[in-house]
N, C-alpha and C positions, 0 to 999 in steps of 0.2 A: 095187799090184803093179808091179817093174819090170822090165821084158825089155830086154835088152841087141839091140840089131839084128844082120844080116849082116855079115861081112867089108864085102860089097861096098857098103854106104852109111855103116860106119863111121867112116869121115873127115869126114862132116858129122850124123852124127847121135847123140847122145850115148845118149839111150836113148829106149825106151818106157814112157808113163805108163798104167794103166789105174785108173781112180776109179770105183768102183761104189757107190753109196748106197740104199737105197729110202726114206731121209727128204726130204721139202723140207729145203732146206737154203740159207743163205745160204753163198759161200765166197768169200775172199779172197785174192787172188792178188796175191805184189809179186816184185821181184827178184831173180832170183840167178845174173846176168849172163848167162843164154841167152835165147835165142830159142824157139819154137815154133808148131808147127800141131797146132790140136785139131781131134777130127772128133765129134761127138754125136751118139749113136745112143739119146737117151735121152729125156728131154723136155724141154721147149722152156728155154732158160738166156736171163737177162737183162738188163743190167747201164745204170748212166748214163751216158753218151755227156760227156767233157768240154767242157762251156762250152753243153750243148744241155737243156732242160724235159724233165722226164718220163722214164721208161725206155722201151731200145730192146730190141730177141727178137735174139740174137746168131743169126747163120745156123749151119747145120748143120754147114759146115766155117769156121775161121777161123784166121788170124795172128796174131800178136802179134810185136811188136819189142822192144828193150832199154825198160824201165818205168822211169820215173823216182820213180811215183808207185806205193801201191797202186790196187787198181783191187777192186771188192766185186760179186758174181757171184752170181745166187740162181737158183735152179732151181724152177718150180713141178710138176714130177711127178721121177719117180726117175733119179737120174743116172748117168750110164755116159758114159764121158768114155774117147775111145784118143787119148793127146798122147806126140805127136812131140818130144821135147825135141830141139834143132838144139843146135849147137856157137854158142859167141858168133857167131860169123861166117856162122853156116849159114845165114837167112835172105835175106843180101845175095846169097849163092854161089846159093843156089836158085831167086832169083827174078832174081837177075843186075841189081841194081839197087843205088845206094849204102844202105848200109845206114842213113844218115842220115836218110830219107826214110820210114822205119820206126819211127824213137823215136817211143813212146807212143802205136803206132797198134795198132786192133786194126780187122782187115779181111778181105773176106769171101771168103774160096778161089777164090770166084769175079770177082773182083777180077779178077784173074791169070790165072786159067784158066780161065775163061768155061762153057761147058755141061759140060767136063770135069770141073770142079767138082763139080757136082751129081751126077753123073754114079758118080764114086768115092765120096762119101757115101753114097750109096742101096746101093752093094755094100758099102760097110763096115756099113752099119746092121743086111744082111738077111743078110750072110754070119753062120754060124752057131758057129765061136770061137774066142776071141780069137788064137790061131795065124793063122787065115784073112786077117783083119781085119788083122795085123799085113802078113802075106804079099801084099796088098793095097795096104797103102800102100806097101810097100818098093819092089812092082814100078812104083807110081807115080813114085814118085824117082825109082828109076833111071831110066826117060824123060824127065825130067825135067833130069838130071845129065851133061851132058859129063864134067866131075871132079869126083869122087866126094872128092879129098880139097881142095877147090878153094878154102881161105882162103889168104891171104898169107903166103908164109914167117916176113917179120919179124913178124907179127899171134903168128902161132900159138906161136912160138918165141916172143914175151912173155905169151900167154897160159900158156905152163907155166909159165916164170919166175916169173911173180904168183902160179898157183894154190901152188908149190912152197915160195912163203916166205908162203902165208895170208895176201896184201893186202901183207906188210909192207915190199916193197922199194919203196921213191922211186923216181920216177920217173928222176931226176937217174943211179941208178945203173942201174937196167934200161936205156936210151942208152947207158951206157960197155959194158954186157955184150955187149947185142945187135949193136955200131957202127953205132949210128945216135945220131940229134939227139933231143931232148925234140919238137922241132917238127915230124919225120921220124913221129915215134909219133905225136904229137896227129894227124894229118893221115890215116895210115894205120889208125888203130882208129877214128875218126869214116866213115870211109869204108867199112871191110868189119864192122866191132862196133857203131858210131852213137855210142859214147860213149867220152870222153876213157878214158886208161889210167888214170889217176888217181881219176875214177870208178869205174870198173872193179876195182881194186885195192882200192876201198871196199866194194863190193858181196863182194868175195870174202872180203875181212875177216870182217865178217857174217855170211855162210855161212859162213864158220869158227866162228866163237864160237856160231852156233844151234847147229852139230853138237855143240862139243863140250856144250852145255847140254843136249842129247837125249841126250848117255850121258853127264850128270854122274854122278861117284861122290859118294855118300854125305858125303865130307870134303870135296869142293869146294865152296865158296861161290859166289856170284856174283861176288865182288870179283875169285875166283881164276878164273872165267872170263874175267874183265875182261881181268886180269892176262896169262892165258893169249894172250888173242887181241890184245892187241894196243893193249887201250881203256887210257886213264890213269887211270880207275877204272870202280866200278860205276856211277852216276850218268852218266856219259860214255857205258859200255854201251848202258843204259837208253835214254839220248835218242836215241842214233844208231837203236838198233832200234825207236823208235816212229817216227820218220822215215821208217826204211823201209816199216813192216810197218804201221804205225800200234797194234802191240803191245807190251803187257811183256812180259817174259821167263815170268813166272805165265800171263799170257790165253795163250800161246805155248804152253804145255806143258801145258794143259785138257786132260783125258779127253779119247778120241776124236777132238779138234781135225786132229790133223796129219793130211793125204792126204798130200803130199808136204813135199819140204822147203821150198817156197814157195808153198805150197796148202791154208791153215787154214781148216776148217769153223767159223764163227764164232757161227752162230745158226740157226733152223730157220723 
């Protein structure tokens, strides 16, 4: 389920995520070029730590930054997940920090916010629905939030650009649109997004072609989604979205699978 937030946090936050399960479930999360905070009020989620033995119990509240990689998430009791989806830049705004410093981390609310942390978890878990819990976190951010719409002009004005041509404009002409440099941009989305616009543009591509493969018609093939989004064929499709997702377009569109658009139940 997605709830759109207030006026007053919508400049940084793009929606709310609610994932409800009562299966264990393995789930797989990759990207689609935002950011987020999830809060679990469900049972305990827990995932492999890159480069470290064994799995770690994800805390109650947690971050995430721009993902380069997929990342696989299992849950051993029933799931209930309220995720903050941020705007690409919404993390660095919120925690006021480069957003560079956030690629491919996933960290713990309390990181950042120390017993307040815990603190807001415990009232999201026992407040009683999801209106609450929503009304709860919002009033969080706002204390949180000097400026509520606070990425960088030139960021956000080429994030519509990008989303608005589906990945497909160069980078070479998003600089002649926006008057800025290819190096003005490098410099400026590594700083408030963590990752080049050229990445970024690839990610969004992606999310384009899974949408439209979630409402394929009937006559379209895969080649013509290819076709559609952007890819020089199917095969090309194909490799990029296992890259990402570490999925086919088939494991992608399984019964049941999808929670969100970057959030596939993969196994139980």
């Amino acid at each position: 389920m997605q709830i759109k937030p207030t006026s007053a946090i919508s400049g940084i936050v793009r929606h709310f995520l609610i994932i409800k399960s009562d299966r264990q479930a393995t789930l797989r999360i990759f990207s689609d070029g935002n950011t987020g905070i999830v809060f679990n009020y469900g049972g305990p989620l827990f995932y492999q730590p890159e480069k470290q033995p064994g799995a770690a119990m994800l805390p109650a509240s947690f971050l995430y930054g721009q993902l380069d990689a997929y990342q696989n998430v299992w849950a051993s009791g029933k799931i209930r997940l309220l995720i903050a989806v941020l705007y690409p830049f919404g993390a660095a705004a919120l925690l006021k920090i480069p957003a560079s410093e956030l690629r491919n981390q996933i960290l713990s609310c309390e990181h950042f916010y120390g017993r307040h942390a815990e603190l807001l978890a415990d009232e999201i878990a026992v407040s009683a629905t999801i209106p609450d819990k929503i009304q709860i976190t919002e009033r969080f951010f706002m204390s949180q939030l000097q400026d509520a719409s606070a990425g960088n002009k030139l960021v956000t004005q080429a994030i519509s650009l990008i989303q608005a041509h589906h990945g497909l404009l160069p980078v070479s002409q998003l600089a002649e649109i926006t008057g800025s440099t290819e190096r003005q941009l490098q410099r400026k989305f590594e700083e408030h997004i963590g990752i080049s616009p050229k990445r970024y543009a690839g990610i969004t591509r992606m999310q384009y072609a899974l949408k439209v493969l979630r409402r394929k018609p009937a006559d379209l093939s895969f080649a013509g989604i290819a076709c559609e989004s952007g890819f020089f064929d199917q095969a090309h499709l194909i490799r990029e979205m296992k890259n990402l997702s570490g999925l086919t377009p088939v494991q992608y569109l399984s019964p049941q699978n999808i929670l969100a658009a970057n959030l596939i139940q993969i196994g139980r």
